[in-house]
N, C-alpha and C positions, 0 to 999 in steps of 0.2 A: 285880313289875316295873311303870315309871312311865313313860307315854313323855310328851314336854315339847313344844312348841315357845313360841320366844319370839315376844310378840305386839309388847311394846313395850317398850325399856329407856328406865329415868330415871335419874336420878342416883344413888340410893341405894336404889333398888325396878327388881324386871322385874316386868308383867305376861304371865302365862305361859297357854296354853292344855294341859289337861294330861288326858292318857288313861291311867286306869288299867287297868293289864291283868289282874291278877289278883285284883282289887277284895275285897284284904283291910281288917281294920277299919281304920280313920286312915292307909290307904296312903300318900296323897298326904303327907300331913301327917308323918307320920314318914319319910317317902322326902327331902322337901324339907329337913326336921331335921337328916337324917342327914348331908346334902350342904354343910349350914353357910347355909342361904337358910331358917327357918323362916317359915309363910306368914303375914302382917300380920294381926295380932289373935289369934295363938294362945296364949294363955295356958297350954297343957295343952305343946306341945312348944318353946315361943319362951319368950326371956326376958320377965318376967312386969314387970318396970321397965318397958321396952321398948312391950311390945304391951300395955300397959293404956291406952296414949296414943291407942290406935285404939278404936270404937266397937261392933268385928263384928270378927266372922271369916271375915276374904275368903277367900273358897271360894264358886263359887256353881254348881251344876249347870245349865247353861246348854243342855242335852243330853242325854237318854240315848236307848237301843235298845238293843232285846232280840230275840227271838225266843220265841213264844209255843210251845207245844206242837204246834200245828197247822203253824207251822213258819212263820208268818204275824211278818213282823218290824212291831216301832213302836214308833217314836218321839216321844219326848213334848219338847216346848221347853219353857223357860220364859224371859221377858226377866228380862233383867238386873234387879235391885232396885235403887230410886231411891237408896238407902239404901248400896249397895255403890258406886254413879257417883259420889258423895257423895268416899265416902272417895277413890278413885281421884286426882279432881278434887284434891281437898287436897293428895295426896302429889307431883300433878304441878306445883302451883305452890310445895310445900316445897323440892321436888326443884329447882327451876328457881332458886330464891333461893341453892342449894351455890355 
C-alpha cells in the first residue's frame, strides 16, 4: 500500500508527497506504474524513449522514521538535492510553454 498526496500539479507532471506503508522493493515505483503516472526518470518501470530525457530518478527521501528497539523513535532529514530542484524547475517552465 502507497499513500499520496498531491503537492503541486503542472501541466503534464504532479509533484506528489508519497508514504509507503508497506515498504516493499520499488513500492512506489511500481505502485505509480501500475496506476499509468510512472515517476520522471524511471527507466526500469517508465517508458525508456520518454524518461531518458530526464537526468535522475525523481524519487528523493526527503524523510524517514523509525523506531529503534528500545522503542526510541528517529528521524533522519535530508534536503532536497540541487540536482532534483534542477529537474523540477525544467519541467515547470516546459509544463508552462503547453
Amino acid at each position: 500500500m502507497t499513500k499520496f498526496e498531491v503537492a503541486e500539479r503542472l501541466a503534464a507532471h504532479t509533484l506528489v508527497n508519497v508514504h509507503p506503508i508497506t515498504g516493499r522493493r520499488h513500492q512506489i515505483r511500481v505502485h505509480f506504474y501500475s496506476i499509468g503516472h510512472p515517476i520522471v526518470g524511471d527507466l526500469r518501470y517508465g517508458d525508456k524513449k520518454v524518461q531518458r530525457a530526464f537526468p535522475r530518478l525523481m524519487l528523493h527521501a526527503q524523510e524517514i522514521s523509525f523506531e529503534l528497539p528500545t522503542g526510541e523513535e528517529v528521524m533522519i532529514e535530508a534536503p532536497i538535492p540541487e540536482s532534483f530542484k534542477a529537474v523540477i524547475e525544467n519541467i515547470r517552465e516546459t509544463d508552462a510553454m503547453r
